[in-house]
N, C-alpha and C positions, 0 to 999 in steps of 0.2 A: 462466359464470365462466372466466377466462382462466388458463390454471396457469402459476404460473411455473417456468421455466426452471432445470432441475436444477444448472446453472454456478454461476445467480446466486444456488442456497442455499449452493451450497461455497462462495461470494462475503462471502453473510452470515455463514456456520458461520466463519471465518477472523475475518470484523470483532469476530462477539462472543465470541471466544476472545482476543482484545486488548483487549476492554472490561472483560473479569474475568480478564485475566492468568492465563490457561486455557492450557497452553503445550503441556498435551497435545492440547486440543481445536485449536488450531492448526497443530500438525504433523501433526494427521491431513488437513486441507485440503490441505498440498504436498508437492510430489515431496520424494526426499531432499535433491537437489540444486539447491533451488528459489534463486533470485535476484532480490534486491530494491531493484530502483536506484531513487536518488533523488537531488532536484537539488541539495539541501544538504549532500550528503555521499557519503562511500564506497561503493556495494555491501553488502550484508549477502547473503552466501552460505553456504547450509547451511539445513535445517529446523531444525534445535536452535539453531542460530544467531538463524537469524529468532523464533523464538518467544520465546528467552530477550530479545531485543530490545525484542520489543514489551511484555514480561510487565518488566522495567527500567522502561524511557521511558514508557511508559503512566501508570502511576502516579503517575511522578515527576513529571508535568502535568496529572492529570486529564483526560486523554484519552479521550473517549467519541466515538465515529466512528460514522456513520449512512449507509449507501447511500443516497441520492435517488433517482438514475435508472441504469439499466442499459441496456446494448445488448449482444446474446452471438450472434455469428458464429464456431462453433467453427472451430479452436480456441481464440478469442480472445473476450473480453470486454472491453469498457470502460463506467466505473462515473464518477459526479458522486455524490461523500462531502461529508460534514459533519462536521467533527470540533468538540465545544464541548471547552475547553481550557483553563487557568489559564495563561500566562506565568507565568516567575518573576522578569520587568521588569515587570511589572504588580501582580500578586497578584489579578488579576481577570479574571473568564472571560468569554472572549471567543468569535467563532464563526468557523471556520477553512474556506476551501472549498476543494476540489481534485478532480482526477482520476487516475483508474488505468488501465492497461490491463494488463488479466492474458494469457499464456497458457498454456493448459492441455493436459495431458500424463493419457490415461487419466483423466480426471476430477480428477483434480488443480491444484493452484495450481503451476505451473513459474518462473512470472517476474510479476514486479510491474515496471511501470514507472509510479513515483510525481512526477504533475506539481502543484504549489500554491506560490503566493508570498507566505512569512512574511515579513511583514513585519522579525521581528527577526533575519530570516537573508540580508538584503539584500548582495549580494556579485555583482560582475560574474561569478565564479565559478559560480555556482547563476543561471547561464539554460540549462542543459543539463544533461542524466541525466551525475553521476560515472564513468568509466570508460563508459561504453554504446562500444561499437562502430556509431558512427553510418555510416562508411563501409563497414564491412565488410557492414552490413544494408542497404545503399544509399540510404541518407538524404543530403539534400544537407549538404555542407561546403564548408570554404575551405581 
């Protein structure tokens, strides 16, 4: 039997403290200063921040989010999710794919970098992580 990797329960202990809106069970996953980019929007920086985040939005759409696959080269993880979700252009639940890449500080969640293309968040805008310092981690730009 293969054991999994102590990351990618802090991985899970994170997804299913947003699946029940567990905001303590959440903030114990990340640093204090942990950061969650994504490509439809802002940063979300702060552990009370992020958790009161997900423990809001979660509900507000029926958000139920599932790891699939994981890879964990500490300090870094990246994860292929599921999320099944109601739109509120729809009223009907749909199934949402995406990926993460975490890295991790002492065992902790430090940084999310959240990539998937909602469909109803369609914006030349949201092809890239909000605010990310792509140059400064030396990622290519223009």
């Amino acid at each position: 039997m293969v054991q999994q990797h102590p990351l990618r329960t802090v991985i899970e202990t994170y997804y299913h403290g947003c699946n029940t809106a567990d905001t303590g069970l959440m903030i114990s996953t990340f640093t204090d200063d942990v950061v969650h980019y994504f490509v439809d929007h802002s940063p979300v920086r702060g552990a009370a921040a992020l958790a009161n985040y997900w423990a809001k939005v979660g509900p507000a759409t029926q958000a139920h989010w599932q790891v699939e696959h994981a890879l964990i080269a500490e300090p870094e993880g990246v994860i292929e999710w599921s999320m099944r979700w109601v739109p509120v252009q729809t009223g009907a639940a749909e199934v949402l794919h995406g990926t993460e890449w975490f890295v991790f500080r002492d065992g902790r969640i430090a940084e999310i970098r959240s990539y998937h293309n909602n469909f109803y968040l369609q914006s030349p805008q949201n092809r890239a992580l909000h605010d990310f310092d792509y140059a400064g981690r030396g990622y290519r730009t223009l």
